[in-house]
C-alpha positions as CSV (number, residue, x, y, z in Angstrom):
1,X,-37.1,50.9,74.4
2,X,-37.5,47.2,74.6
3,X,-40.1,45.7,71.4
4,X,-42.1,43.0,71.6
5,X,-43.2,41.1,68.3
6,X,-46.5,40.5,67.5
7,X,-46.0,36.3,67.9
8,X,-45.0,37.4,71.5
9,X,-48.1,38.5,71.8
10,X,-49.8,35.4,70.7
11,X,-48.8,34.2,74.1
12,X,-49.7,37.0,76.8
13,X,-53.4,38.0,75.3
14,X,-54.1,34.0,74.5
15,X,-55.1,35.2,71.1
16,X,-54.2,32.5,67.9
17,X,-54.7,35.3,64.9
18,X,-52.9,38.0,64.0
19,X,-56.3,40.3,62.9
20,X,-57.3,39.6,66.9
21,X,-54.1,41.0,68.1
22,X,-54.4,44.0,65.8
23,X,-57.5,44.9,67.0
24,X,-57.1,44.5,70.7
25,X,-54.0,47.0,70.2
26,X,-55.9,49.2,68.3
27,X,-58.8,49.4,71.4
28,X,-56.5,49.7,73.8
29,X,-53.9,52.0,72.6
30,X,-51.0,50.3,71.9
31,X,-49.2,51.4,68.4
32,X,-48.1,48.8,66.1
33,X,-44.8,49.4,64.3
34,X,-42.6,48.1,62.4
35,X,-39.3,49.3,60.5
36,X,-39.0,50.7,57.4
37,X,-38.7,47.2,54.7
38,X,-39.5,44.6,57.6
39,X,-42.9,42.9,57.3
40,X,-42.1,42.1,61.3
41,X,-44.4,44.0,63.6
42,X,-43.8,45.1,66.9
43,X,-44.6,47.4,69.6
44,X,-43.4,49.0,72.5
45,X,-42.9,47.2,75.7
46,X,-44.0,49.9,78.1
47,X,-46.9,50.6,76.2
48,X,-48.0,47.1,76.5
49,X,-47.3,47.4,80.0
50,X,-49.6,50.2,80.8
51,X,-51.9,48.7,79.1
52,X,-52.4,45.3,80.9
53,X,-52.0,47.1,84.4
54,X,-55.2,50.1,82.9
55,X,-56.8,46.8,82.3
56,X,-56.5,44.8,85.6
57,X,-57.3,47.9,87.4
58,X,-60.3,48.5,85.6
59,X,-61.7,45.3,86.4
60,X,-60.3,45.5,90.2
61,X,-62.6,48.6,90.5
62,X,-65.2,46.6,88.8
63,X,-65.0,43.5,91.1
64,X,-64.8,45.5,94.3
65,X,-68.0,48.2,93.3
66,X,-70.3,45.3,92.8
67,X,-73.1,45.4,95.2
68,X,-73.0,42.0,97.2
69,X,-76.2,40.2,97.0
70,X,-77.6,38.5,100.2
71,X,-79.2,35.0,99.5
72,X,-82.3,34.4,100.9
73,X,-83.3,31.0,102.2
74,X,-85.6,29.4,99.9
75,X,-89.1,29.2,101.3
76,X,-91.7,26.9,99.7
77,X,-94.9,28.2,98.9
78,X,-97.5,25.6,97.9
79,X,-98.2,22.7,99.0
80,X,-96.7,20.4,96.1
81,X,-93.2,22.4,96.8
82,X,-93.4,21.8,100.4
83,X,-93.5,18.3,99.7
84,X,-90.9,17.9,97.0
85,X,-88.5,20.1,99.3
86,X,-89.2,17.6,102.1
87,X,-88.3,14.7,99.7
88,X,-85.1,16.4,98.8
89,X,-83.9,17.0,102.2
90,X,-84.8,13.3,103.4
């Protein structure tokens, strides 16, 4: 299994601090490791993997369920509006 360090990381998440990195693997399921007498932490490749896709396909179903809202054409109602509308589309 392929590792990934945790300054790897730094790039693909766009995170600048360690602490954010923990916690967005902690949230999303992805185990931080490291070996025995290393202070270098890792994780699993794959897991990051799933990860990322669970995420963009979360927020695929999220863009395609939203309900598309139909813009009405504005329609003045008093008098004063009428005219400012007028002087905006002269």
């Amino acid at each position: 299994m392929e590792r990934m360090y945790l300054e790897e990381l730094f790039e693909i998440l766009k995170y600048r601090d360690h602490r954010s990195i923990r916690r967005w693997c902690l949230n999303n399921q992805v185990q931080i490791l490291f070996d025995v007498g290393s202070k270098w932490r890792f994780v699993l490749k794959e897991e990051l993997e799933k990860a990322l896709n669970r995420i963009q396909q979360e927020t695929e179903k999220q863009v395609s369920g939203r309900k598309r809202v139909n813009h009405r054409k504005y329609t003045p109602q008093g008098e004063i509006e009428k005219a400012f509308l007028s002087t905006l589309q002269t």
